[in-house]
SEKE-295178 format. One line per field, with one value per atom (N, C-alpha, C): residue number from 1; x, y, z; chain. Coordinates in Angstrom, 2 decimals, padded with zeros to 5 digits. Layout:
<rs>
resi: c(NUM:...)
xx: c(X:...)
yy: c(Y:...)
zz: c(Z:...)
chain: c(A:...)
</rs>
This chain:
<rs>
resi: c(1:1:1:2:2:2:3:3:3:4:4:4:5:5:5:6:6:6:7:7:7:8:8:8:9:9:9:10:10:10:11:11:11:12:12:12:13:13:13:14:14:14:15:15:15:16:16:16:17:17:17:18:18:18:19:19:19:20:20:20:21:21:21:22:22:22:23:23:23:24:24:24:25:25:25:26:26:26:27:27:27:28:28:28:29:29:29:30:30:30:31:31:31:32:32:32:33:33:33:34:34:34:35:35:35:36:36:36:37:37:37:38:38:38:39:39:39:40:40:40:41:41:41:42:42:42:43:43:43:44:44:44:45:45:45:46:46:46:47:47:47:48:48:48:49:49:49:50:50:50:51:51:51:52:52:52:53:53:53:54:54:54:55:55:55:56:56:56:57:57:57:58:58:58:59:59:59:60:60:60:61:61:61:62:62:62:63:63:63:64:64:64:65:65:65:66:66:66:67:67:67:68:68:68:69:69:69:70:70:70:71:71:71:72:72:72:73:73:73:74:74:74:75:75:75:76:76:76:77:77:77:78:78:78:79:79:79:80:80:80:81:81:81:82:82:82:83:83:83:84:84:84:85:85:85:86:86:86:87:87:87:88:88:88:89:89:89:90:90:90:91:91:91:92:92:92:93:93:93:94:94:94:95:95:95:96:96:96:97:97:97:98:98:98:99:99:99:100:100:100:101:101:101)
xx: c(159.42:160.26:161.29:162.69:163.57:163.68:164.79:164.63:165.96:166.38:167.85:167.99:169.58:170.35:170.47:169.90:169.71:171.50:172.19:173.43:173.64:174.67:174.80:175.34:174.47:174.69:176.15:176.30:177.93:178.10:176.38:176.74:175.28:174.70:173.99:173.84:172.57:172.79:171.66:171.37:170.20:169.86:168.81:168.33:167.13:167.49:166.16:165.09:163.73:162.71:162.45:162.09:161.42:162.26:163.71:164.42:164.50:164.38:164.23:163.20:162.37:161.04:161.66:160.56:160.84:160.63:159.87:160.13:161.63:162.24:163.61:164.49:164.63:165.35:165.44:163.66:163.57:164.37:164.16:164.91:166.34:166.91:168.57:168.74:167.76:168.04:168.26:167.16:167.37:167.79:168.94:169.87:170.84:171.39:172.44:172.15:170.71:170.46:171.50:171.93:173.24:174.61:175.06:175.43:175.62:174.59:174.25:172.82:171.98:170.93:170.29:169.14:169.01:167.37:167.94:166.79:166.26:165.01:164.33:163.34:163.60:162.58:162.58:161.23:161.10:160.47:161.00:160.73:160.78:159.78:159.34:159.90:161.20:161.78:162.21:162.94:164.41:164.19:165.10:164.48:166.14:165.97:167.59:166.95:168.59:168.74:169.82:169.68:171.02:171.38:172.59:172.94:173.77:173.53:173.71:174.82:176.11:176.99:176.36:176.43:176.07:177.61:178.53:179.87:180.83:181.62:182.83:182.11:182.21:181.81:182.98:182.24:183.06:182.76:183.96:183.42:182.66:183.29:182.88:181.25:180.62:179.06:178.40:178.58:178.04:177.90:178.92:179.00:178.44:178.37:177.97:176.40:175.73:174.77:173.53:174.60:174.09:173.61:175.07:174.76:173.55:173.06:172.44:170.98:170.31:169.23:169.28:169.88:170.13:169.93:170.41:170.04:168.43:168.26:166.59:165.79:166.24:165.23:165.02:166.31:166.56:165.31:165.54:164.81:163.14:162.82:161.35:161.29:162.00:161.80:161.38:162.30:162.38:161.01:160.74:159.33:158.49:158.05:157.14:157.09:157.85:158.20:157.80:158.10:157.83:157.14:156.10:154.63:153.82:153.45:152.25:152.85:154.33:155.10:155.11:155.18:155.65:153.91:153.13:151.47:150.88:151.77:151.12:151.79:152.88:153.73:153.24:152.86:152.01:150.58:149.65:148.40:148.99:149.73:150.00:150.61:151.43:151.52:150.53:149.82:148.39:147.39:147.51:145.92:146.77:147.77:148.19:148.48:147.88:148.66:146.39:145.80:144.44:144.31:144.85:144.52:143.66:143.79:142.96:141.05:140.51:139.22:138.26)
yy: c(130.72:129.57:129.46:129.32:129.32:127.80:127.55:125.92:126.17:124.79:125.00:123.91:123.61:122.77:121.87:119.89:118.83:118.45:118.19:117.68:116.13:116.28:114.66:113.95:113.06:111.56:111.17:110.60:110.08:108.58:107.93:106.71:106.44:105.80:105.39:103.89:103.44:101.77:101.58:100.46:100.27:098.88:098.56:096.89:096.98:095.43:094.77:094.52:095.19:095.47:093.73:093.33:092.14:090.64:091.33:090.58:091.14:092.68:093.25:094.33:093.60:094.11:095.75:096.49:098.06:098.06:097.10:097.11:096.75:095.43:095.08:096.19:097.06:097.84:099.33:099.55:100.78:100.14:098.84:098.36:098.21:098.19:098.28:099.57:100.89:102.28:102.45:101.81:102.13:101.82:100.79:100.07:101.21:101.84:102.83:104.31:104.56:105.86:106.80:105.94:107.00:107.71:106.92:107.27:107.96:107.12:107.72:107.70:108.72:108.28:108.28:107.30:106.60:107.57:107.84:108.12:107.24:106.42:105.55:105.73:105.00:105.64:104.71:104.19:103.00:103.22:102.67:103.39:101.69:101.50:099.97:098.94:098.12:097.15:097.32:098.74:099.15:099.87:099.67:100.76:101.61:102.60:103.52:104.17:103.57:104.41:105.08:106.53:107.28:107.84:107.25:107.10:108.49:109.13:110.54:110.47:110.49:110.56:111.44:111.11:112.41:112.94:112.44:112.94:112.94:112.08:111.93:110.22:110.05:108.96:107.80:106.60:105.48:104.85:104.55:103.53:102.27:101.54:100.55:100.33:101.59:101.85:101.18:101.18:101.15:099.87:098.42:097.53:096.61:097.49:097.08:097.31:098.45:098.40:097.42:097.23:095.99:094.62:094.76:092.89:093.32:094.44:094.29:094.51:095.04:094.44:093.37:092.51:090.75:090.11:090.63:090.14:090.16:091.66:092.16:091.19:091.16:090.01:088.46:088.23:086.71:086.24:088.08:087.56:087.67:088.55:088.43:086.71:086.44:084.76:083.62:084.21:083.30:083.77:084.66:085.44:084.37:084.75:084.11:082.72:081.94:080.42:079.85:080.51:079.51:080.57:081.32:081.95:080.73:079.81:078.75:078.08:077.92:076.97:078.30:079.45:080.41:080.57:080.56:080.73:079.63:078.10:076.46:077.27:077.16:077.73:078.73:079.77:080.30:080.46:079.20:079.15:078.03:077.25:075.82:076.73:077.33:077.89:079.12:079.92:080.82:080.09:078.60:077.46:077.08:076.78:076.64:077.68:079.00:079.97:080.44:079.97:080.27:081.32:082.32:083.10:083.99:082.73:082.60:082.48:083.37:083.11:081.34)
zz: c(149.95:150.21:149.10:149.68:148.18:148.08:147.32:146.53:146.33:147.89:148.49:147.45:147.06:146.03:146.92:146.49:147.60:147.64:148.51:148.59:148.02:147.30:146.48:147.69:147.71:148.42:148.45:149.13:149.32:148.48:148.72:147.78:147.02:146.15:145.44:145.35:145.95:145.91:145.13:144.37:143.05:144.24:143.87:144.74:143.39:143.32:142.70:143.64:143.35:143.75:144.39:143.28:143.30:144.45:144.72:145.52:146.71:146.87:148.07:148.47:149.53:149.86:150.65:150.29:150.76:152.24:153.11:154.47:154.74:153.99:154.70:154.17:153.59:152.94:154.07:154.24:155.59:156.80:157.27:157.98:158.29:156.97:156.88:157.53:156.46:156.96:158.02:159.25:160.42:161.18:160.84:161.75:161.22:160.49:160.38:160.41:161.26:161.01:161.87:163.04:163.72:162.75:161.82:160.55:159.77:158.89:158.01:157.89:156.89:156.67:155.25:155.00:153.71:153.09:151.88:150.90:149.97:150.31:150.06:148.47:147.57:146.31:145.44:145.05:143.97:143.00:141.78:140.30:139.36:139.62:138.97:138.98:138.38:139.34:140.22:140.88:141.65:142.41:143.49:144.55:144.92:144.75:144.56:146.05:146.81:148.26:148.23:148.16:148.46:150.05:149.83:151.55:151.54:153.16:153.19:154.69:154.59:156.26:156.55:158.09:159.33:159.08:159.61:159.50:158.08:158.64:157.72:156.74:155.43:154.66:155.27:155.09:155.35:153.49:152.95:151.51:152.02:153.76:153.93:154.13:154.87:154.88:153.87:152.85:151.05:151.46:151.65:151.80:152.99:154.15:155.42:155.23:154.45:154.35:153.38:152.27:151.78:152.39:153.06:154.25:154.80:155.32:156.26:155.57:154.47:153.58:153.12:153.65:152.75:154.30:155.11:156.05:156.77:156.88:156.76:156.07:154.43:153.79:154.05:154.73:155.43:156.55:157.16:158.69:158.42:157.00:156.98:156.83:155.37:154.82:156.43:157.30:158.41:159.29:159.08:159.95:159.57:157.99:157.22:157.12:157.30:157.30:158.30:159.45:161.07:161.39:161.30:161.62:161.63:161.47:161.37:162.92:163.28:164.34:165.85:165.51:166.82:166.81:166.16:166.70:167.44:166.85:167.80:169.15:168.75:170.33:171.06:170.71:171.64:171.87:171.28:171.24:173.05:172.57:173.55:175.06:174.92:176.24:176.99:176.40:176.74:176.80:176.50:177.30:178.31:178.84:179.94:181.17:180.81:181.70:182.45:181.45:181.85:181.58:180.68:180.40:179.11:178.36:177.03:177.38:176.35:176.92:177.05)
chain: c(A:A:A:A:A:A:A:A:A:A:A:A:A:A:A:A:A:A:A:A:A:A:A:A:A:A:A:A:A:A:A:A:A:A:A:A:A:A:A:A:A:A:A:A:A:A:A:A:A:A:A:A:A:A:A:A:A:A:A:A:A:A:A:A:A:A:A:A:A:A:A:A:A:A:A:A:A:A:A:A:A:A:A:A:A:A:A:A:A:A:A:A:A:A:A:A:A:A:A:A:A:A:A:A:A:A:A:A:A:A:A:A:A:A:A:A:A:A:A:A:A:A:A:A:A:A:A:A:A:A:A:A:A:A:A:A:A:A:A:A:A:A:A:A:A:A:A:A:A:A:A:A:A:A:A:A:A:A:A:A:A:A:A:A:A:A:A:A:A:A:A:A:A:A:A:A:A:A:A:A:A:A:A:A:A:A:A:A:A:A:A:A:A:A:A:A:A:A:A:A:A:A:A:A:A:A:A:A:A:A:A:A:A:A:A:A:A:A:A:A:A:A:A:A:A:A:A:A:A:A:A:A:A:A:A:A:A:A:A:A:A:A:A:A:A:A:A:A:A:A:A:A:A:A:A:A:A:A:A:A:A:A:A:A:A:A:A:A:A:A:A:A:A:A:A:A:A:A:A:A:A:A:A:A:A:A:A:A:A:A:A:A:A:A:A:A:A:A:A:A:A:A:A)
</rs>
């Protein structure tokens, strides 16, 4: 097996660990995997994603991909918050459908 030379990334993004969870971060990845695609790696506070074009680089990617791990982390916060309210809600409509044991 030889030991091909890895191609430099088109961009380099740093995230604070502790502000952005490594699920919402895989998540950004895979809203742009048609793209580009993201190399995921965390090294004690930080988690460094080097983003790789399929094609031609956009500078704007770098930026679009940010929004969209801030957004990822928004929608866990919002997961986690009204989980106690979407479980009344569907405990209250599955005793009405008779289908609950």
């Amino acid at each position: 097996m030889t030991d091909r030379p890895q191609p430099a990334p088109d961009a380099v993004i740093v995230l604070d660990a502790a502000a952005h969870p490594i699920d919402a971060v895989q998540r950004a990845a895979y809203r742009f995997s048609d793209v580009f695609t993201v190399e995921v790696s965390g090294s004690g506070d930080e988690i460094s994603c080097r983003l790789f074009a399929r094609d031609r680089w956009s500078p704007r990617w770098a930026h679009d991909f940010r929004a969209e791990v801030l957004d990822q982390v928004l929608r866990a916060r919002i997961r986690a918050e009204t989980e106690q309210v979407r479980n009344v809600v569907l405990a209250v409509a599955f005793s009405r459908t008779g289908l609950s044991g």
